[in-house]
N, C-alpha and C positions, 0 to 999 in steps of 0.2 A: 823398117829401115830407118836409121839414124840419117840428120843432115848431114852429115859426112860423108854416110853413103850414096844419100843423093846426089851429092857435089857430084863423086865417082862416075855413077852412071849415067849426069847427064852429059856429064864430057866422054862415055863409053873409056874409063881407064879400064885396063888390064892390072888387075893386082897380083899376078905373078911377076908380070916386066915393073910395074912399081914397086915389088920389094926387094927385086934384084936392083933397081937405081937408088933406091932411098937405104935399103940395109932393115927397114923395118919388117917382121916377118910376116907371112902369107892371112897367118893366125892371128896376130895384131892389126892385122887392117880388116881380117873379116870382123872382129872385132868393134874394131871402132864401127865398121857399116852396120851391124848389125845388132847388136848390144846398148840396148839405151844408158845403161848406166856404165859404159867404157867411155873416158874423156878423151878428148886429142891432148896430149902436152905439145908445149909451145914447141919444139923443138920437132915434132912429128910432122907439125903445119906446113912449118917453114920448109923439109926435108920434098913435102909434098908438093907445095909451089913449085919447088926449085926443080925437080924430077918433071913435070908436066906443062914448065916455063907458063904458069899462074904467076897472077896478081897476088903475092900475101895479101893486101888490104881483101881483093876480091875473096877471097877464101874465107877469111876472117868474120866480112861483112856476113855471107852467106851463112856460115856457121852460130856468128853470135851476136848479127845484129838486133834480135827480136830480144834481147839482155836490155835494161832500164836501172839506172839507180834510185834507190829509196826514197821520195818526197820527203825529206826532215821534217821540215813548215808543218806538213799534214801530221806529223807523230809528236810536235810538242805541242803546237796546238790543243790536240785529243790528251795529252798527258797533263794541260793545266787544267783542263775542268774538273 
């Protein structure tokens, strides 16, 4: 199960009455729970906060807060020696 799908199940969403509120289909959200390499697009996120009246931030964190950007400092450092 993808962090999407977790989100799902730990609030117990129904992904039939969410694809009937969001427009996204039954197929595309087993999907995203279950498919490691299926992405949410931004516009699926927001679709899903809004349908289950979530926090975008909260969803967002939950999904992508373990994301980090590159240390530069550490790759040119190792690049001058």
């Amino acid at each position: 199960m993808t962090r999407f799908g977790e989100f799902l199940a730990r609030r117990h969403i129904n992904k039939s009455s969410l694809s009937k509120r969001t427009g996204l289909t039954t197929q595309r959200l087993n999907d995203l729970s279950l498919k490691s390499n299926a992405r949410p697009m931004a516009f699926e996120v927001y679709l899903v906060a809004k349908a289950i009246e979530a926090d975008l931030n909260e969803i967002h964190l939950f999904l992508f807060g373990d994301l980090e950007l590159i240390d530069t400092a550490k790759e040119k450092s190792t690049d001058s020696k």
